[in-house]
Residue frames as a rotation matrix with the C-alpha (Angstrom) as fourth column:
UNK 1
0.567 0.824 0.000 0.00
0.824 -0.567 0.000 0.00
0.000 0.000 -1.000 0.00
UNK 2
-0.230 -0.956 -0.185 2.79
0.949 -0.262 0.173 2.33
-0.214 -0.135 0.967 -0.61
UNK 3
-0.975 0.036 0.221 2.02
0.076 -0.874 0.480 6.16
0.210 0.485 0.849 -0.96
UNK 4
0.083 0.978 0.191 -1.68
0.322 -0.208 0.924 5.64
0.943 -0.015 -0.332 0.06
UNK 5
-0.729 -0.159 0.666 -2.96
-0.480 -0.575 -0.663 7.64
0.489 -0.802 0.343 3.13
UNK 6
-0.410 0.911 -0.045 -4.65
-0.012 0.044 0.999 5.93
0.912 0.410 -0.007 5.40
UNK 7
-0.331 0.270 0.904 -6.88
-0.766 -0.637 -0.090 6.73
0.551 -0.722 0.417 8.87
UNK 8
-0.867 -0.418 -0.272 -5.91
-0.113 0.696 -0.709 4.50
0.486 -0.584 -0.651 11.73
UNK 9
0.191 0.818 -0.542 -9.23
0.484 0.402 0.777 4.84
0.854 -0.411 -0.319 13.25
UNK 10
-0.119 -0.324 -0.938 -7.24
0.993 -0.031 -0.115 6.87
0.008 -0.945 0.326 16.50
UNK 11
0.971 0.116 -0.208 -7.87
0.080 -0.981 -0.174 10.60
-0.225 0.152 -0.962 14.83
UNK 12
0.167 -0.875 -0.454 -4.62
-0.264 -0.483 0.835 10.77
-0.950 -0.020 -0.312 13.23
UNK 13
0.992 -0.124 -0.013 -3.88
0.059 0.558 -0.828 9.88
0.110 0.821 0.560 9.11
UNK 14
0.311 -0.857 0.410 -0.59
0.112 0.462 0.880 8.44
-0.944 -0.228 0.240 8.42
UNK 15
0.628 -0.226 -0.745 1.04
-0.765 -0.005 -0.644 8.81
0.141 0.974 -0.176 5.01
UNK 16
0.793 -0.128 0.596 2.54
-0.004 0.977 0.214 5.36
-0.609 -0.172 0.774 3.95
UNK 17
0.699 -0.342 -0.627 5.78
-0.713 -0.398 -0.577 5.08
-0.052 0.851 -0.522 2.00
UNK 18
-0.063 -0.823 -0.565 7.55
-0.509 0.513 -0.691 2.34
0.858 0.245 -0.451 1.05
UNK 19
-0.107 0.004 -0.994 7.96
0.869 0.485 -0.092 0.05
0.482 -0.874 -0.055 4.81
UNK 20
-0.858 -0.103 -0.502 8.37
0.433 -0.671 -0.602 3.57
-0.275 -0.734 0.621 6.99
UNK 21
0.268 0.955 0.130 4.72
0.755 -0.292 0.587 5.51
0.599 -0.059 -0.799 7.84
UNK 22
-0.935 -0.279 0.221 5.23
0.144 -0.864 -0.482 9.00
0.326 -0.419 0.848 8.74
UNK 23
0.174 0.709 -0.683 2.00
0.982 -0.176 0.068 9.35
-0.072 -0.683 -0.727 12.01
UNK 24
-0.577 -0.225 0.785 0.87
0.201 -0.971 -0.130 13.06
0.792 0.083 0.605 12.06
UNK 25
0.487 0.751 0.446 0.04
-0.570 -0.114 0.814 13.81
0.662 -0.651 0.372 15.52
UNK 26
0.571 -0.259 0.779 1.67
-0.728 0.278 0.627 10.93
-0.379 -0.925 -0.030 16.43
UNK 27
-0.018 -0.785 -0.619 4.81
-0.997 -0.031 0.068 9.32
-0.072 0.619 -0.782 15.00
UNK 28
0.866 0.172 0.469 4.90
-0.076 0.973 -0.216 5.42
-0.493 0.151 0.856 13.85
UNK 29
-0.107 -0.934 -0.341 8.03
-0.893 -0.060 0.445 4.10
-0.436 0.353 -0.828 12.54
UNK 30
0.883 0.292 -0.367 7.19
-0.467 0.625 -0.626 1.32
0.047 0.724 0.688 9.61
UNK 31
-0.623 -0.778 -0.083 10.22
-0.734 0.544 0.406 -1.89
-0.271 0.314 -0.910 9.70
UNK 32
-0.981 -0.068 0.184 9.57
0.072 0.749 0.659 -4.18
-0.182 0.659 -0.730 7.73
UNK 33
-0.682 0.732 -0.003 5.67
0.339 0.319 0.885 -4.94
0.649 0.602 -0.466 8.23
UNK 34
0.222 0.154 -0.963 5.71
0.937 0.241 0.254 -3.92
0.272 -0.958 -0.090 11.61
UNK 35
0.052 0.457 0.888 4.93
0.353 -0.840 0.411 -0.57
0.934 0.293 -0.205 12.97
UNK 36
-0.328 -0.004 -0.945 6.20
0.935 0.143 -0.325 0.74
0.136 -0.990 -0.043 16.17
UNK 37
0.587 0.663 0.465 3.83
0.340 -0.723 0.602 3.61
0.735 -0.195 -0.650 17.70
UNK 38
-0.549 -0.827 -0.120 6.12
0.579 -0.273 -0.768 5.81
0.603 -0.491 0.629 19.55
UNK 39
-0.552 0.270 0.789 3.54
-0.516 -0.854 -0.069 8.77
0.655 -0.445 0.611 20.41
UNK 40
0.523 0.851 0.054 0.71
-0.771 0.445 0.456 6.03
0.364 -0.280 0.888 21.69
UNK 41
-0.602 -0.570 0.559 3.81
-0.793 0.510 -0.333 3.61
-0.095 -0.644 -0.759 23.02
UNK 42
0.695 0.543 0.471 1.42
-0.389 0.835 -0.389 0.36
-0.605 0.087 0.791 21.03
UNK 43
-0.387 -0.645 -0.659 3.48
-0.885 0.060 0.461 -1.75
-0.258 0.762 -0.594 19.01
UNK 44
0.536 0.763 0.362 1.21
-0.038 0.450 -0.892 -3.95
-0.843 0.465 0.270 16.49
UNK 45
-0.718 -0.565 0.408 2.01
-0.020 0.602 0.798 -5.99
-0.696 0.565 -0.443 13.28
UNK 46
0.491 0.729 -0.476 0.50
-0.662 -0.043 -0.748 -5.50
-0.567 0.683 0.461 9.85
UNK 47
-0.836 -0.546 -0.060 0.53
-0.356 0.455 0.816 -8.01
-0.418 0.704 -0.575 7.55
């Protein structure tokens, strides 16, 4: 889903790029499939 924006459901959108997901509002760092939430301190696995 590279380059699409899409809205976590938490009030924040995320722009998607490549593995790394830049969280406005609240930051999200994208490795591999996995997504650590830094601002909201969840860490959760898309795949």
């Amino acid at each position: 889903m590279s380059g699409l924006l899409r809205n976590k459901g938490i009030g924040n959108w995320e722009l998607e790029i490549g593995n790394w997901e830049l969280g406005i509002g609240n930051w999200e760092l994208g490795i591999g499939n996995w997504e650590l939430g830094i601002g909201n301190g969840f860490l959760f696995g898309c795949s």
